[in-house]
Each structure stands twice: as C-alpha cells, then as structure tokens.
C-alpha positions as CSV (number, residue, x, y, z in Angstrom):
1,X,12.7,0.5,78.9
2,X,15.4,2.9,76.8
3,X,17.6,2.4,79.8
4,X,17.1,-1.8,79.6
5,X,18.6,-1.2,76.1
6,X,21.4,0.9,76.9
7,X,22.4,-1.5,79.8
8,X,22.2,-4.8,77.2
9,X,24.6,-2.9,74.9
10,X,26.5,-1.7,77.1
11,X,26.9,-6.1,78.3
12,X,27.4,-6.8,74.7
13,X,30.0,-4.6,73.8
14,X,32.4,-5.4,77.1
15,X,31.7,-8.9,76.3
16,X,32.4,-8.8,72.6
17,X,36.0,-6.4,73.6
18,X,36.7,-9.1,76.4
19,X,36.2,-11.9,73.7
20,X,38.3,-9.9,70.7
21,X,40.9,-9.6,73.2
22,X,41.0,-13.3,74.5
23,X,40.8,-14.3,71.0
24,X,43.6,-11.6,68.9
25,X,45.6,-10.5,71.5
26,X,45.9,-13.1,74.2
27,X,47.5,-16.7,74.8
28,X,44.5,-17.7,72.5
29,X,45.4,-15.2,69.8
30,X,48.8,-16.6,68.7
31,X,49.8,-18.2,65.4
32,X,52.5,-20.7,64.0
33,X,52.9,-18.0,61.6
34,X,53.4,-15.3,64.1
35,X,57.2,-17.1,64.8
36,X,57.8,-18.6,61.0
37,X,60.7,-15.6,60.3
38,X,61.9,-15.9,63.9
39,X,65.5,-17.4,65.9
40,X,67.0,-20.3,65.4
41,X,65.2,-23.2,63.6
42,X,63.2,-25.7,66.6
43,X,63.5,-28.8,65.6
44,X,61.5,-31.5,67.8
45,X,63.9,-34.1,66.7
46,X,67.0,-32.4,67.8
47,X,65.7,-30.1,70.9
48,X,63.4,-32.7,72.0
49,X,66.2,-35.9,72.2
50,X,67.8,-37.6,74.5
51,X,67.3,-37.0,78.7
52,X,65.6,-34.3,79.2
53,X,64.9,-32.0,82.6
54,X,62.1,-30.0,83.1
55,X,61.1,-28.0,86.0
56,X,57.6,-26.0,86.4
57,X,54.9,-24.8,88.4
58,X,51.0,-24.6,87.4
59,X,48.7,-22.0,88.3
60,X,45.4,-22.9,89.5
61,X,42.2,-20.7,88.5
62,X,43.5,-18.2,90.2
63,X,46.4,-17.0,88.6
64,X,48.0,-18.6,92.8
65,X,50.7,-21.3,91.9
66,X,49.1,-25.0,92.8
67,X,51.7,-27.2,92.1
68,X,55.2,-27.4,91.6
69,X,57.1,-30.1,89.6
70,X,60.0,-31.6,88.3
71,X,60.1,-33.6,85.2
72,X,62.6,-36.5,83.8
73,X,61.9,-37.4,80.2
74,X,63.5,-39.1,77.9
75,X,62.8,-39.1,74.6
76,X,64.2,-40.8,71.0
77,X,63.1,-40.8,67.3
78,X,63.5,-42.8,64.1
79,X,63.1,-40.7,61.8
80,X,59.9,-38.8,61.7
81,X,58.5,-41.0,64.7
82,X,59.5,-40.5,68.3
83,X,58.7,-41.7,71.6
84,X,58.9,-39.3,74.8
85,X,58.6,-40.8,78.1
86,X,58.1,-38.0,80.8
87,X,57.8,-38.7,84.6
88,X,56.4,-35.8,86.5
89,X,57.3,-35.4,90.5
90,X,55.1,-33.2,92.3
91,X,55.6,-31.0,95.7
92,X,52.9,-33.2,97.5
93,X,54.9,-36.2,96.5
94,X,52.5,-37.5,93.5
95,X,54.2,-38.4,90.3
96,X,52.8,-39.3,86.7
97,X,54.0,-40.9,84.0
98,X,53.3,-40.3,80.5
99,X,54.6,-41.4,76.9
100,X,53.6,-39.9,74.0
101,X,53.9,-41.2,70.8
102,X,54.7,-37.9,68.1
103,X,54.6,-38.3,64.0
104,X,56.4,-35.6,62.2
105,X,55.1,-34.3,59.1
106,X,57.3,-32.8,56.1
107,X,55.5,-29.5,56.7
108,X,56.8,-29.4,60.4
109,X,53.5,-30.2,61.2
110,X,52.9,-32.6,64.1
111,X,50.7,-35.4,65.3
112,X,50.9,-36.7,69.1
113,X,49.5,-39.3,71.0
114,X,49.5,-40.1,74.7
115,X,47.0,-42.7,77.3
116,X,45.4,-39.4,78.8
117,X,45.0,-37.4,75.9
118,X,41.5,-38.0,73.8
119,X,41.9,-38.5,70.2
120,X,44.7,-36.9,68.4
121,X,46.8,-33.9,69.4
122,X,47.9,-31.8,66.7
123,X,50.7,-29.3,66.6
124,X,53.1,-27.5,64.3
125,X,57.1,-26.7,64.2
126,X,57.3,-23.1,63.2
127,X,60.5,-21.2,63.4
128,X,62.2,-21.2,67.2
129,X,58.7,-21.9,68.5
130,X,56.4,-25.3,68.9
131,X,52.7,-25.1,69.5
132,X,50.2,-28.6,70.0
133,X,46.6,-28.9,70.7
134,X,45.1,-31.4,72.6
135,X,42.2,-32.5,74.6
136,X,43.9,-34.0,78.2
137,X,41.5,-36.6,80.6
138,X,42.8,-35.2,84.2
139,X,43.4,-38.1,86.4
140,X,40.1,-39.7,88.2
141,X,41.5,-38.3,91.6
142,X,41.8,-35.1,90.2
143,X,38.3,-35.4,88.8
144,X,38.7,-36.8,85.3
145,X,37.8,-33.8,83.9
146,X,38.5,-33.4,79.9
147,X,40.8,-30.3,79.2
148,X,41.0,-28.7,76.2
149,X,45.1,-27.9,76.4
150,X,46.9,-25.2,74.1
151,X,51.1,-25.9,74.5
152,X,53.4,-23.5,73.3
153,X,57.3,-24.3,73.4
154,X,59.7,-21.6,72.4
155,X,63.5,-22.1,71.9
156,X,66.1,-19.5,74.0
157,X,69.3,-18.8,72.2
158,X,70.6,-21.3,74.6
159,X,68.9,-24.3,74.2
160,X,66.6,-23.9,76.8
161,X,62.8,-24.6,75.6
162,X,60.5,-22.3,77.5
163,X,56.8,-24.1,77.5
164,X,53.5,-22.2,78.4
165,X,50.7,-24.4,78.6
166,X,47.0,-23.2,79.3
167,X,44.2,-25.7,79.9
168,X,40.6,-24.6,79.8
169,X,36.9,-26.5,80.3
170,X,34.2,-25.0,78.4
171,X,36.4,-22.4,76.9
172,X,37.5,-20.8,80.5
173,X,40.5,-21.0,81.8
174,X,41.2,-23.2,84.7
175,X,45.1,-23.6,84.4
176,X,48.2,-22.8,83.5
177,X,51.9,-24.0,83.5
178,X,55.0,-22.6,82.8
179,X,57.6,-24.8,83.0
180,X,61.4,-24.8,81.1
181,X,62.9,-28.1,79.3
182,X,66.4,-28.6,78.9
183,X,69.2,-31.5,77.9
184,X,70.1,-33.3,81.3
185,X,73.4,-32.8,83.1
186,X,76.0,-35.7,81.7
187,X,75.5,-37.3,85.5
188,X,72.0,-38.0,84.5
189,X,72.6,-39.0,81.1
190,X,75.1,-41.7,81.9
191,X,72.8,-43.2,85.0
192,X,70.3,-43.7,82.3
C-alpha cells in the first residue's frame, strides 16, 4: 500500500512540473508584457498594410512538417479598422481563403474577426511583438474540428514579421506553424 502512495506522488509531481512548465516556461507561458520594453514599436496598421507574402510550414502532432504553404494577403485600414484578405496555397494543391475583419483599440489591444473563427479573437500590440487568441473551426474535410489557436507575431529589425502559431484541442497540442510575413515585391504590388 506505502508503495501505491509513493507511486501516485511520484504521477502528481511529474505531472504538476510538466504542467508548471507548459504553463511558465513554454509557448503557453508568454506575456504581452514580456515584449512591452522591447525593438521597434509593431504597429498592425503599418506592418500589417498593403500586399503582403507569407511563406510557412505546419507541424502536425508530431513535431514532422505536414504542410507547406504560401500566402498572398492583402490587407488595408481606416483608421482603427482593417480588412486582411489572405489566400493560402498548399503543397497538395488546396488553397483557403480567409478575411478577417480587425478593430484596434487605443490600448493596442485588438479584436479580430474571421468566417472560421468562433466568436471573437482577441489580441494585443505590445512592443515589436503581436499576440491573438482565438478559437479556429478547421475545415469539414479536415474534420471541422474547433481549435483553440494562440498567434504570436514578432517584428525582425528588417521588417520581416516572424509568426508562430500553436493550435491545440482539449488543451494538447495538435499543431504548429511557423511561417514569416513580409511587404510583397513591387511586381506583385503593381499586378494587384
């Protein structure tokens, strides 16, 4: 029986370290505040303006890359409103489309709305970094699952906006996507 015990606390003690960790010092663990003092200043409406290029790969379960992409947005504001249009082409010749409709607050903070994401996202400018929370409906052919999404964008002295993106179902993990976000070459600008 004294053995039982040992073995339970032993279970609740790696699970409580594997949850601290998850929770402090992971993905999970990072703040707005943690970037408020840092870089240049992002702000959506000047980094995220005009064509855009984005280029990415997710990771499935894993940690193996599942997908690659390349993305086209295009995005403008008035004022603290803006519309980005993105149009995602994937390596097994699938694309997506999605627009999502973003509110900028005074404080930096940010609402965002899109067709596949349930309810509201919310997010918040902080120094040269950009973090949003939302809930994401996969498509029906790729099950329809809900994800619960946690986006991080972060600002390179160059311009370039490096975006992380992990999307988890019943708090595990179950994807993740790097991907980088830059102005489009003048070509592309002028076709559009």
């Amino acid at each position: 029986m004294e053995e039982l015990i040992y073995v339970l606390i032993g279970a609740v003690v790696i699970f409580a370290l594997g949850w601290s960790r998850s929770r402090y010092a992971d993905f999970l663990g990072q703040s707005p505040d943690d970037y408020a003092s840092a870089g240049n200043a992002f702000d959506v409406r000047t980094h995220l303006n005009g064509p855009i290029v984005c280029e990415g790969v997710i990771y499935g379960p894993t940690g193996r890359v599942s997908s690659r992409f390349v993305g086209e947005f295009d995005c403008h504001w008035d004022g603290n409103k803006g519309t980005m249009n993105e149009t995602f082409h994937y390596d097994d010749g699938s694309r997506q489309d999605r627009c999502w409709h973003l509110t900028l607050g005074n404080d930096g903070g940010i609402k965002a709305l899109a067709d596949d994401v349930v309810g509201e996202g919310t997010g918040q400018q902080s120094g040269d970094s950009v973090q949003l929370k939302y809930r994401f409906r996969l498509p029906e052919a790729s099950g329809g699952h809900v994800l619960d999404t946690v986006d991080w964008m972060y600002l390179a002295p160059n311009g370039t906006i490096v975006n992380r993106s992990q999307f988890r179902k019943y708090g595990i993990k179950v994807a993740e996507l790097v991907a980088t976000m830059r102005p489009a070459p003048q070509e592309m600008k002028e076709a559009a």
